[in-house]
C-alpha positions as CSV (number, residue, x, y, z in Angstrom):
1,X,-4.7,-177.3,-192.7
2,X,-1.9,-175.0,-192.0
3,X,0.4,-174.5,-194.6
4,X,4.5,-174.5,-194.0
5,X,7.1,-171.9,-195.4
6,X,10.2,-173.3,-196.8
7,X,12.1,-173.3,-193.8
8,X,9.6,-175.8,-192.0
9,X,8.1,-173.3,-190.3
10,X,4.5,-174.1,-189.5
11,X,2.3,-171.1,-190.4
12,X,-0.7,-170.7,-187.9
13,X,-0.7,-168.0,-185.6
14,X,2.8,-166.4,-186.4
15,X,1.2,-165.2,-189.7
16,X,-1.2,-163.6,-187.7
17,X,1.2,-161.9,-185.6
18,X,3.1,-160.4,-188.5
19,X,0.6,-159.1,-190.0
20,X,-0.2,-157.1,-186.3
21,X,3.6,-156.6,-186.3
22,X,3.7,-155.2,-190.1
23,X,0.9,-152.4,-189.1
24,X,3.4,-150.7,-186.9
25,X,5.8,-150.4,-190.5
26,X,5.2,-146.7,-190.5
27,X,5.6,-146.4,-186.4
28,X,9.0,-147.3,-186.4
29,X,12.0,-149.1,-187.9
30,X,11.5,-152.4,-189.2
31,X,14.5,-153.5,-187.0
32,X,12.6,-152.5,-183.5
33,X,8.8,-153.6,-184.2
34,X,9.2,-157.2,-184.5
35,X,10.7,-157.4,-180.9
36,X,7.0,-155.4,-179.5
37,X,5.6,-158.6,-180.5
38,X,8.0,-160.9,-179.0
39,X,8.2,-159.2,-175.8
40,X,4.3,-159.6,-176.0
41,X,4.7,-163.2,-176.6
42,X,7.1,-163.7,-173.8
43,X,4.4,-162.2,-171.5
44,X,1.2,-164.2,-172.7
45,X,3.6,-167.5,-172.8
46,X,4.7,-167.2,-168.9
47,X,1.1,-165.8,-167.5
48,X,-0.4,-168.9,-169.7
49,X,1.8,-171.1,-168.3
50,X,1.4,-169.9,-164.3
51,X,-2.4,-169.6,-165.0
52,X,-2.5,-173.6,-166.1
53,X,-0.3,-174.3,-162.8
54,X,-2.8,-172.3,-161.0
55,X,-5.8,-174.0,-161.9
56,X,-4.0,-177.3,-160.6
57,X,-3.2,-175.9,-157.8
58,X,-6.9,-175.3,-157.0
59,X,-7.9,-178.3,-158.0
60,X,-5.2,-180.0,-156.1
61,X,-6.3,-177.8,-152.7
62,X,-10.1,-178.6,-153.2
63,X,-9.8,-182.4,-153.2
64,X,-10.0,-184.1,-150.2
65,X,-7.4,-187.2,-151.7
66,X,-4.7,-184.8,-152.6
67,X,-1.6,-183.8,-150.8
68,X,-1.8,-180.3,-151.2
69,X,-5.8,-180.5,-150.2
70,X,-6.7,-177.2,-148.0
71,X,-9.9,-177.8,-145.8
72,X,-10.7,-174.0,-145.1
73,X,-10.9,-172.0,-148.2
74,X,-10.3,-168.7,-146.6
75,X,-6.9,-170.5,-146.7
76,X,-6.8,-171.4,-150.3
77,X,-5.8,-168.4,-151.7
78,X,-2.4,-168.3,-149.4
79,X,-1.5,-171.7,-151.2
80,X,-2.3,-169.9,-154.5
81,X,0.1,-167.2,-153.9
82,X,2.7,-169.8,-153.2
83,X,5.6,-169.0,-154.9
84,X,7.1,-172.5,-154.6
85,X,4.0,-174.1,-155.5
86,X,4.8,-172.8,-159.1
87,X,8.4,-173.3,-158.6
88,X,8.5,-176.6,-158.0
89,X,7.0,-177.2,-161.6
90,X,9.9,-175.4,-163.1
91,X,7.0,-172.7,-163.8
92,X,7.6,-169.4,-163.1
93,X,6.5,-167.1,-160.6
94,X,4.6,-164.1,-162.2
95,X,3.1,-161.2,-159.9
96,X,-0.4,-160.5,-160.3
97,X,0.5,-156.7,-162.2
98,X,2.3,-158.8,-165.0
99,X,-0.4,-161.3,-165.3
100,X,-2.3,-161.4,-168.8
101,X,-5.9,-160.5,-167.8
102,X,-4.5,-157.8,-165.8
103,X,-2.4,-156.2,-168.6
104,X,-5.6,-157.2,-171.2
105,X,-7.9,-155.0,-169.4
106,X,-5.9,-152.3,-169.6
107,X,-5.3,-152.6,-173.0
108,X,-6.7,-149.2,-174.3
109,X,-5.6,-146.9,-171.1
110,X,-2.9,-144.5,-172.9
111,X,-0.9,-145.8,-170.0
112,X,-0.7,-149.2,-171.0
113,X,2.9,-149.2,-172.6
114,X,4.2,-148.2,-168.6
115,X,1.9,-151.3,-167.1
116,X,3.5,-153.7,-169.8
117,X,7.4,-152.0,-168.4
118,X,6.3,-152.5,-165.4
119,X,5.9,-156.2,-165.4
120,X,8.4,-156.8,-167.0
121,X,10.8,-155.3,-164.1
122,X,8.6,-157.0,-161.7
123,X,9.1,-160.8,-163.3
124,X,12.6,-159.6,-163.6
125,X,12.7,-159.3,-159.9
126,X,11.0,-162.4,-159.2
127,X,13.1,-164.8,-161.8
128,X,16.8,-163.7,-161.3
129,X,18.2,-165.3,-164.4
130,X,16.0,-162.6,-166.3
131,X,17.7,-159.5,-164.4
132,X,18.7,-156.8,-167.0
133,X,16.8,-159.3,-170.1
134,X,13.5,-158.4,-170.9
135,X,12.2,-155.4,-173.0
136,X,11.3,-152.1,-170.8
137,X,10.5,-149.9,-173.8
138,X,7.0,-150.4,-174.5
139,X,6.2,-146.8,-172.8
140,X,8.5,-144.7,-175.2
141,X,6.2,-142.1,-177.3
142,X,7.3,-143.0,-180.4
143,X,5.1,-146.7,-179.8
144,X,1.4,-145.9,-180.8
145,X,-0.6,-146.5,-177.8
146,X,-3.6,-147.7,-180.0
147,X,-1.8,-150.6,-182.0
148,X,-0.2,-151.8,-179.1
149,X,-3.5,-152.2,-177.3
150,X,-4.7,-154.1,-180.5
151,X,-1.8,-156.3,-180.8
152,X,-2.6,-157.1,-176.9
153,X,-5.9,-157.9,-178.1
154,X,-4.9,-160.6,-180.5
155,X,-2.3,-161.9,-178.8
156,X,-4.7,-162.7,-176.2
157,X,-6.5,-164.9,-178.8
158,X,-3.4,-167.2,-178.7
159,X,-2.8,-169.8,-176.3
160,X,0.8,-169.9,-175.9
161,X,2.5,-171.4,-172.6
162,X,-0.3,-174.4,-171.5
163,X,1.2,-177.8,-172.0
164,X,0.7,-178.7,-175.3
165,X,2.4,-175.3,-177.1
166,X,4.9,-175.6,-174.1
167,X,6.4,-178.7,-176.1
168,X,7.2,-176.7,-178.8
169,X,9.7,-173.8,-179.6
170,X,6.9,-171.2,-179.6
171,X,9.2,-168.3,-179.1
172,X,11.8,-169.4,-181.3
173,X,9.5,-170.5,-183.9
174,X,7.9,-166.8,-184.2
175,X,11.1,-165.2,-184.4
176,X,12.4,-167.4,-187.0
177,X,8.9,-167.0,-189.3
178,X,9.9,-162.9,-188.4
179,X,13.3,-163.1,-189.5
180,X,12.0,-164.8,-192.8
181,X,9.6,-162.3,-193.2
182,X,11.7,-159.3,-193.2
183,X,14.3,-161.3,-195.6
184,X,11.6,-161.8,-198.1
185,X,10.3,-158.0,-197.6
186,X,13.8,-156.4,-197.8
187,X,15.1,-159.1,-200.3
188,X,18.3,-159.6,-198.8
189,X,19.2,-161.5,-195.0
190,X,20.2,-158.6,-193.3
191,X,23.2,-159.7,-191.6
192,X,20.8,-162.7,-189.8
193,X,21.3,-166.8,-190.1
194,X,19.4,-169.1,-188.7
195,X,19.7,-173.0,-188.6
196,X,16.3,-174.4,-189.8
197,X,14.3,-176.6,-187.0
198,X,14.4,-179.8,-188.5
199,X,18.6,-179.7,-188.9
200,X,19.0,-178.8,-185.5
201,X,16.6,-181.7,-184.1
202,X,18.8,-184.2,-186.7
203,X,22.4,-183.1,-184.9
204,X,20.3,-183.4,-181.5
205,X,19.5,-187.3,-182.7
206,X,23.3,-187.7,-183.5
207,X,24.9,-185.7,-180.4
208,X,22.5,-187.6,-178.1
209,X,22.7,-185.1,-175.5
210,X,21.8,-187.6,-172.3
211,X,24.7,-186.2,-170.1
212,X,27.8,-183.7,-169.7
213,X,28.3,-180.4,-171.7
214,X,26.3,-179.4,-174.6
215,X,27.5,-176.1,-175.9
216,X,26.3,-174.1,-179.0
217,X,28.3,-171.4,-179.8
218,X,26.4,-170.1,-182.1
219,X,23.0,-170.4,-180.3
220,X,20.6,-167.8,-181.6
221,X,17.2,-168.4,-179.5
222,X,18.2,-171.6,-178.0
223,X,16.8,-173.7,-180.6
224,X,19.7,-176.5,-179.9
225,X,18.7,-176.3,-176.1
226,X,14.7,-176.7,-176.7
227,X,15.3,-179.5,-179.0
228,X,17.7,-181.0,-176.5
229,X,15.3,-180.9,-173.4
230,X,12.9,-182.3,-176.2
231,X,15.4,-185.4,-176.9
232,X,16.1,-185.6,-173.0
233,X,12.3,-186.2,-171.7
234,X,11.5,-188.0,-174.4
235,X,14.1,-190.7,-173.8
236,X,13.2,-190.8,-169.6
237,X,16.3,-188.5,-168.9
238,X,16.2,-185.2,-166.4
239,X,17.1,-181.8,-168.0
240,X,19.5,-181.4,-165.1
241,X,21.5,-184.2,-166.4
242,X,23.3,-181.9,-168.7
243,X,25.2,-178.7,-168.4
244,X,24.1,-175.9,-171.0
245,X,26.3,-173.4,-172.4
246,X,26.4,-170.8,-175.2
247,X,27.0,-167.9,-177.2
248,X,25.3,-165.4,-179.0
249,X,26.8,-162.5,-181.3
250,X,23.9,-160.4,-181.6
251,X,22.5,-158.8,-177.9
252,X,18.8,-158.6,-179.0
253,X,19.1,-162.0,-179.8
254,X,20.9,-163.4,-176.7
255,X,18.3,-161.6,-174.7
256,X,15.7,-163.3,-176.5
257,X,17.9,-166.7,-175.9
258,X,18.1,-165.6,-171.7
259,X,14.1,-165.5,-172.5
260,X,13.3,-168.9,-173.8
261,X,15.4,-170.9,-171.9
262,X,13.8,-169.3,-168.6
263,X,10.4,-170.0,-169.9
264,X,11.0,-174.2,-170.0
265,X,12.7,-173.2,-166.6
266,X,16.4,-174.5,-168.2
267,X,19.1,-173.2,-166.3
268,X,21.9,-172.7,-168.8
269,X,25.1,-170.2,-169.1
270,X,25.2,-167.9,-171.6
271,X,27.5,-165.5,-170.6
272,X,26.9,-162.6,-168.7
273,X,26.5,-160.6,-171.9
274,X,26.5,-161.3,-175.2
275,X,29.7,-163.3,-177.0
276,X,30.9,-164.2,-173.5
277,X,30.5,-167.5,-172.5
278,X,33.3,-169.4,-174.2
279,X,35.3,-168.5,-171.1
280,X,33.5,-170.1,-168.8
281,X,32.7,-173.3,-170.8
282,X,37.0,-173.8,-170.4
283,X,37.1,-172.6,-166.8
284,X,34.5,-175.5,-165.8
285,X,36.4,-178.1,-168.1
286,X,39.7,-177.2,-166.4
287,X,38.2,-177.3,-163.2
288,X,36.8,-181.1,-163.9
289,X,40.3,-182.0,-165.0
């Protein structure tokens, strides 16, 4: 049974990660390592998730009673390349350069930290609420090569974006266990709060988010927004029934927000940088008066 930290966090494969994570310690500044692994994470969590809508997809174009059913199979492979297939799904598109196995393969190539930039600007080009957000540093000389390739590794171990983890807050989850982790190694917080998981699914339950606004102004990695398409679905709503907004201090951390909200495809305004949204929350309530 998997035990749980004192901040609820439920300690299964996040453990694992930091102790990949905490082998880079000598590499490079505590600050920057932590973030290898989350970009890592964000990678195996969409190419999971296509790779499930994929396999439906196929199954949906090989039988006969289905809608989407494809007699020739020469022709199969056109609907598999479907962007809007995907789309429709709110799952996102993900070129076959940025997809898992391909990046998994290449794993121990000393050119592997340029393949994993690489698709990232290509899923950046293909999902434009990402533009300018994901982490393109992976082929800077001061990452070793040979501990990337083996935190690939075990990160492929790790199913992260089928359906049942996609019901959870995996990315937010990891980086609050990280955070924690680097409190308890450096004995102090570091300039870093986070709400704990089960308080923000309580004010979800009281806010009862079914329609209008929700805003966090403080929103870290969109923990308030998971939990709130959580509450939504769970209660028969639509995630479109609401209008999300918020605000982030830190930049690393608002990227990381841009990144989990586009994962559980929920379109939300965050500003176009970070600590910029509050603006546009009072420009859209002045333009509903």
């Amino acid at each position: 049974m998997a035990r749980k930290s004192k901040n609820g966090a439920t300690l299964g494969f996040e453990q694992t990660l930091w102790q990949a994570a905490d082998k880079m310690r000598g590499h490079m500044d505590p600050s920057e390592y932590k973030h290898v692994a989350l970009g890592l994470i964000f990678l195996k969590y969409i190419s999971d998730a296509f790779e499930e809508r994929r396999r439906e997809i196929e199954h949906e174009a090989e039988t006969p009673e289905s809608e989407w059913y494809v007699k020739e199979p020469s022709v199969r492979y056109e609907v598999l390349e479907d962007r809007d297939m995907y789309r429709m799904k709110n799952v996102s598109w993900v070129p076959k350069t940025a997809r898992w196995d391909y990046l998994q393969e290449r794993a121990k190539q000393p050119e592997i930290g340029k393949l994993i930039d690489d698709a990232m600007t290509a899923i950046e080009r293909e999902n434009s609420s990402l533009k300018g957000v994901l982490p393109k540093d992976y082929a800077r000389p001061a990452l070793d090569k040979t501990r990337l390739g083996e935190l690939i590794d075990l990160i492929g171990t790790i199913g992260l974006g089928d359906a049942e983890n996609r019901s959870k807050d995996i990315l937010g989850r990891v980086y609050e266990y990280f955070l924690n982790q680097f409190a308890s190694k450096e004995g102090k917080k570091g300039g870093e709060f986070y709400t704990p998981r089960c308080i923000v699914k309580l004010l979800v339950e009281m806010i009862e988010p079914f329609q209008g606004r929700v805003y966090d102004p403080c929103c870290g990695s969109s923990g308030m927004f998971v939990q709130s398409e959580v509450f939504i679905r769970a209660h028969g709503g639509r995630i479109g029934d609401i209008s999300v907004y918020g605000q982030e201090s830190n930049p690393t951390t608002w990227r990381l927000a841009k990144m989990n909200l586009a994962l559980r495809g929920i379109e939300a305004n965050l500003g176009p940088h970070h600590a910029d949204s509050f603006h546009s929350v009072r420009a859209s309530r002045h333009k509903a008066t």
